[in-house]
N, C-alpha and C positions, 0 to 999 in steps of 0.2 A: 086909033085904039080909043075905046072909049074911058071916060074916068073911070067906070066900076071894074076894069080892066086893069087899068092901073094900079087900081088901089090894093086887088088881089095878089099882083106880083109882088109888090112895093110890102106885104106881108108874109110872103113866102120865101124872100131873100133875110126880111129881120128873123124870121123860124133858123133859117139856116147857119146865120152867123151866130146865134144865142149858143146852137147845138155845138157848134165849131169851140166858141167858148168856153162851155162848161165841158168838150172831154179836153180840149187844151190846159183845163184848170186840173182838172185829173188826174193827168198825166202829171203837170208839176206836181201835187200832190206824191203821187207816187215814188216819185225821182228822192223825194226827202226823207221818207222812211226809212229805220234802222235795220236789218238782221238780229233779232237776240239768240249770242250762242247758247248749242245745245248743253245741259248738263249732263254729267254721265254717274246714273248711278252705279255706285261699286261697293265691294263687303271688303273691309279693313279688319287686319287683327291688329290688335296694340304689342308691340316685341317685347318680350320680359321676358327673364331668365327663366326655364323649367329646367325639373330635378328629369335627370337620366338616370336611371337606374342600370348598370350593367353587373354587378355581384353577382355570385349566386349565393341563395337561399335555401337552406336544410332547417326542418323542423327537428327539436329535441325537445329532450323530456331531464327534467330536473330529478335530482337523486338525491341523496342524503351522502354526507363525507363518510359514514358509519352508522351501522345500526346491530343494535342488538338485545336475544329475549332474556331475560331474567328468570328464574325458575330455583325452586326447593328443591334442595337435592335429598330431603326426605319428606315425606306425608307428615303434616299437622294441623294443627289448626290455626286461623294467622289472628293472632293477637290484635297487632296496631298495624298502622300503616303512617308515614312521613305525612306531620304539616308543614307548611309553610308559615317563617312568624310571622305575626300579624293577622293571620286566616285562620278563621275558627272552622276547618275543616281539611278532610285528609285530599293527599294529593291527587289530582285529576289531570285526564289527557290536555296536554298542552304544555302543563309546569314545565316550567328549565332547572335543573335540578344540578349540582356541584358535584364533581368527584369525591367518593368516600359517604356521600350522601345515608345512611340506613331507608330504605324505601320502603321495607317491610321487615315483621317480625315474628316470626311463628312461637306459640305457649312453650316457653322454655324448661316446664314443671319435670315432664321424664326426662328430657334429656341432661337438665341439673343434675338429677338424681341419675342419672346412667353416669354420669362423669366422677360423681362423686362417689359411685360404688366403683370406676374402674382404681379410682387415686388408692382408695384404700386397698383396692387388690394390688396394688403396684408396692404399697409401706407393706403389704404384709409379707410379701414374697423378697423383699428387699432384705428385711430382717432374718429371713430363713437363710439367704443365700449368704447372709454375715455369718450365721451358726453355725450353719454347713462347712466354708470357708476353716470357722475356729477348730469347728471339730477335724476336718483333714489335718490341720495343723500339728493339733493331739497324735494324731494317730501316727502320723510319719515320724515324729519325734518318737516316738514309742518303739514303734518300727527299727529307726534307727539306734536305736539305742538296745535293742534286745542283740541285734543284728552284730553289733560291737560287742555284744557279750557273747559271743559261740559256745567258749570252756563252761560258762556256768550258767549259761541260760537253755533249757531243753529246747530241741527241734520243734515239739507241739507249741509252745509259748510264741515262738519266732513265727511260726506259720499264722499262731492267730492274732498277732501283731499286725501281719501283711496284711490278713482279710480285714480285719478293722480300717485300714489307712484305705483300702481299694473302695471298701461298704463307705467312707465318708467322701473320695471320691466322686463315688456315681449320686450319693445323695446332693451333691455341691452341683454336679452338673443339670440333675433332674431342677435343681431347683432357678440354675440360672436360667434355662430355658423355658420353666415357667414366670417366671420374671421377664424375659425380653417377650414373651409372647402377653403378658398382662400391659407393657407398657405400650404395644399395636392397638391392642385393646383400648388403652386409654389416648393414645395420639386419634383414636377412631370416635371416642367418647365427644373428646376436646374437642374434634371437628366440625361433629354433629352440634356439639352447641353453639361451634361459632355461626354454622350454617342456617343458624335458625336464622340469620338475617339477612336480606337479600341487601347489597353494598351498591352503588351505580358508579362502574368502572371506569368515567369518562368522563370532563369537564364539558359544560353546554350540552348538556344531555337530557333533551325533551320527551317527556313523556307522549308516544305514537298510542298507546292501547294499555288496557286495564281492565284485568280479567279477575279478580277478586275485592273482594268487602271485609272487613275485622268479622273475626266470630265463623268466615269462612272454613270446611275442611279441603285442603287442598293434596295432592297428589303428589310423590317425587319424581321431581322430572319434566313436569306439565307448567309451560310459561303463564306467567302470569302479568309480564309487563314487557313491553316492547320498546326501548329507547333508541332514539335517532340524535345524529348531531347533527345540526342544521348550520351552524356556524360558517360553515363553509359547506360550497355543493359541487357534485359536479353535473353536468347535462352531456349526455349522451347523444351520440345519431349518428348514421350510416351515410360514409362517404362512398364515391363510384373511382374506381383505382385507378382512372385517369386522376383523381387530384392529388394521390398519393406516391405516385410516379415523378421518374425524372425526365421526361421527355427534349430530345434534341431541339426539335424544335415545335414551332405553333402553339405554344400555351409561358403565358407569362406567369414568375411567381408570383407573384398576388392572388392565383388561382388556384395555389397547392398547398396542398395541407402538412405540415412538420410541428415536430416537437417544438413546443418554446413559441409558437406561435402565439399570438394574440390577435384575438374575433372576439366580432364586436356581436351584444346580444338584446333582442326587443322581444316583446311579449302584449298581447292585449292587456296581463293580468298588470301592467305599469307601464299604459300605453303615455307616448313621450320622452320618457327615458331610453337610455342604452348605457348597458354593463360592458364589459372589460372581462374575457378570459382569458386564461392559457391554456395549449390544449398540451395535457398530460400523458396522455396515452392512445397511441394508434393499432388498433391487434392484428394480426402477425399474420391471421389467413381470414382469408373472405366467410362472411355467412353463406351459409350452404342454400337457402333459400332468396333471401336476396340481392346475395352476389356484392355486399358491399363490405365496406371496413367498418366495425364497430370503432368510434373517434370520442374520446372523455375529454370533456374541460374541465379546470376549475375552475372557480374564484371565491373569496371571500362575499357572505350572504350579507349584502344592505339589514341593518337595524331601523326601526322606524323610533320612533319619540316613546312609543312607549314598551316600546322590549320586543316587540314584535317584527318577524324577521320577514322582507320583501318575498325573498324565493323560497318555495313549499313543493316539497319532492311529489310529483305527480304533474305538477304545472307543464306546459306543452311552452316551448320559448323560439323564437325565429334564430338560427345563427347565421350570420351576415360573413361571407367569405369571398373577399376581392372590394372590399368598399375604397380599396382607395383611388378606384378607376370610377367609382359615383360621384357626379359632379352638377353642378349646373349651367344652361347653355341657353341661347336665343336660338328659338327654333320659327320655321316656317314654312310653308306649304310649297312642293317643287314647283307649283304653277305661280305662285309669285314672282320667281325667277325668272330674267328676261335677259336678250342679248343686247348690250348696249352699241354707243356707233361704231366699236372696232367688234372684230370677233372676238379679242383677246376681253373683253369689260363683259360683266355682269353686273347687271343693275334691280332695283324694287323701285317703285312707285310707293313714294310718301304723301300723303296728305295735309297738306298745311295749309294753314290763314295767309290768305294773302291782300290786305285792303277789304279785310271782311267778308272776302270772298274764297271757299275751298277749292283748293288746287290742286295738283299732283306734280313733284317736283321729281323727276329723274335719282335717283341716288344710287353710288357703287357700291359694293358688295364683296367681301372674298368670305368663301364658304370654305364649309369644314365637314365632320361626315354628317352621314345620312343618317335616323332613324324613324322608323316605321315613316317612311313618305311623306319624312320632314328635313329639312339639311339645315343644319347647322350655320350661324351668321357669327361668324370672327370679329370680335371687336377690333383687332388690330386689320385695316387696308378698308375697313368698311366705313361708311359717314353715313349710317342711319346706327343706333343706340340703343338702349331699354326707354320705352317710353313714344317711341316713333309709332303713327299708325301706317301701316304698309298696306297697301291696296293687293287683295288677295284674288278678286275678280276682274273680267271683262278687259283685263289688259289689252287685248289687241284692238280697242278705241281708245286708246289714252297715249299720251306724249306728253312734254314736259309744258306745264299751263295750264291743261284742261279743268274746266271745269269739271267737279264732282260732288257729289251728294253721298255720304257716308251711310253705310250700312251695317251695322256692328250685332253679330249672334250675340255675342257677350261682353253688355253695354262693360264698359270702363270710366271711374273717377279722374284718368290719367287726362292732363290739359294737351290739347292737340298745340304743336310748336308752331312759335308763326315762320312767316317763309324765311330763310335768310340767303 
């Protein structure tokens, strides 16, 4: 073989061992390398208590405790009308006005004088029927005395002895019965003057309407003021006679409606708040269109700071009937729910810090009921809490360790728990 023979193999065997080396180096290479596991993203809801609503709700309407018109019960003109002290002006819709109040006062000028011409027809007829009286007196004594004399007193004298006593008679009577009919007269007089004033027959008594001005001629008969008490109200509304029944079974009381009851009451027009009724009266047969029971509350009407009362008859108010089954609860989506290692465990997937890294930690569970395609998480037998983020997706890649990467619809401030 010659040298340049040589020298060719002699470099086709160092090609070969270089190649040999460098994937033998490769291969070590490779053997050293890690796996990094996968993470798994998943959507977490954070558990905190939400309101259940299971009452029911009936709209009502606010009413006045009493209301009622004012009115002349004769035609005149109205003089004045009620200030208020302090206000240099007459009274206007809204005042709160005291029983015994005067609100109005019609020109008292004829009916003065109609009063004071009955007084005197009453003295004049009064004195007639004294004289009349005196004169019967005369005349019976007369009478009787003629009457005792038969032997010396003639038949014509005694007869007209008799007619005298009978003539002062009927004159006594004519006169008494004008007299009782002059004092009708004057009890009619007296009333027409008292009535020139219009009185407000109720304490906390607001002026609703106001249909006259002073210097007005008015009508007898035709209102002219309209007073409501607001002090207290009631609100009204149509129940369905399943809640006014006594049913054997399937319905809890808290759902029915009776006397003496107390419902609870909200309104936009004070939204936050809730009132306090009792319901007063249940009516006896259904509306004929409806089909439902007319149901009255009362309760006393909140005052505000400055006189001004919270409820105003026309206001529309929620009445809330069964709140005592409204409650709060940790709810969560039925697909969170999972079967843990026995059949008898239910578990959720928690999200927690573990070495700085998010995990998912196995946790138990005892449920409670359903709503709307959420169940219920029982604080008592369960070990996840208010505050816990539960893994609400892709469960069926997850096990107790895994990695996870959080996904949250509705970010939360709440600190996710480290692992324990």
């Amino acid at each position: 073989m010659s040298t340049r023979s040589r020298r060719c193999l002699t470099l086709t065997r160092l090609q070969t061992l270089a190649m040999v080396a460098c994937l033998l180096a490769t291969l070590g290479g490779c053997k050293k390398q890690t796996v990094t596991p996968a993470v798994v993203p998943v959507k977490v809801k954070v558990l905190e208590p939400e309101a259940i609503i299971v009452s029911t709700r009936f709209s009502g309407s606010v009413e006045p405790l009493q209301s009622t018109s004012l009115a002349f019960k004769l035609a005149g003109t109205v003089e004045r009308l009620y200030r208020s002290p302090g206000l240099d002006r007459d009274v206007q819709v809204g005042d709160v006005l005291a029983k015994g109040t005067v609100i109005a006062e019609l020109d008292e000028g004829d009916l003065r004088r109609a009063k004071a011409s009955a007084q005197a027809r009453v003295a004049q007829l009064e004195a007639r029927v004294t004289t009349a009286k005196d004169n019967l007196v005369i005349a019976t004594r007369n009478f009787e005395r003629f009457a005792s004399s038969a032997g010396s007193v003639s038949q014509a004298a005694r007869d007209d002895a008799d007619a005298r006593r009978v003539v002062a008679a009927g004159e006594l009577a004519a006169a008494e019965s004008a007299l009782a009919d002059a004092r009708v007269q004057l009890d009619q007089a007296s009333d027409n003057y008292a009535n020139r004033q219009l009185v407000v027959p109720f304490d906390s008594a607001t002026v609703a309407e106001k249909r006259t001005e002073p210097g007005e001629r008015v009508q007898g008969g035709a209102p002219v003021f309209r007073l409501i008490d607001i002090s207290t109200v009631h609100v009204r509304f149509g129940v369905p006679d399943t809640m006014i029944g006594d049913p054997a079974i399937g319905r809890s009381a808290a759902d029915r409606i009776y006397l003496g009851q107390k419902l609870q009451l909200t309104a936009d027009a004070f939204e936050g708040r809730s009132l306090e009724a009792t319901v007063t009266k249940i009516a006896p047969q259904a509306d004929s269109q409806t089909r439902t029971f007319l149901t009255e509350l009362t309760l006393p009407n909140p005052q505000h700071a400055d006189g001004q009362r919270l409820l105003r008859p026309g206001m529309i108010v929620t009445v809330h009937v069964g709140t005592q089954r409204d409650r709060r609860v940790q709810l969560l989506p039925m697909a969170a729910i999972h079967r843990g290692r026995s059949a008898d465990d239910l578990v959720v997937y928690e999200a927690v810090t573990d070495n700085s890294r998010e995990v998912v930690r196995m946790r138990k569970v005892s449920l409670g009921d359903i709503y709307n395609n959420q169940v219920e998480i029982l604080p008592q037998g369960s070990e996840v809490g208010a505050g816990a983020h539960i893994v609400v997706s892709t469960a069926e890649r997850l096990s107790d360790g895994v990695m996870v990467r959080s996904l949250q619809d509705n970010p939360t401030t709440a600190t996710r728990p480290e692992a324990q």
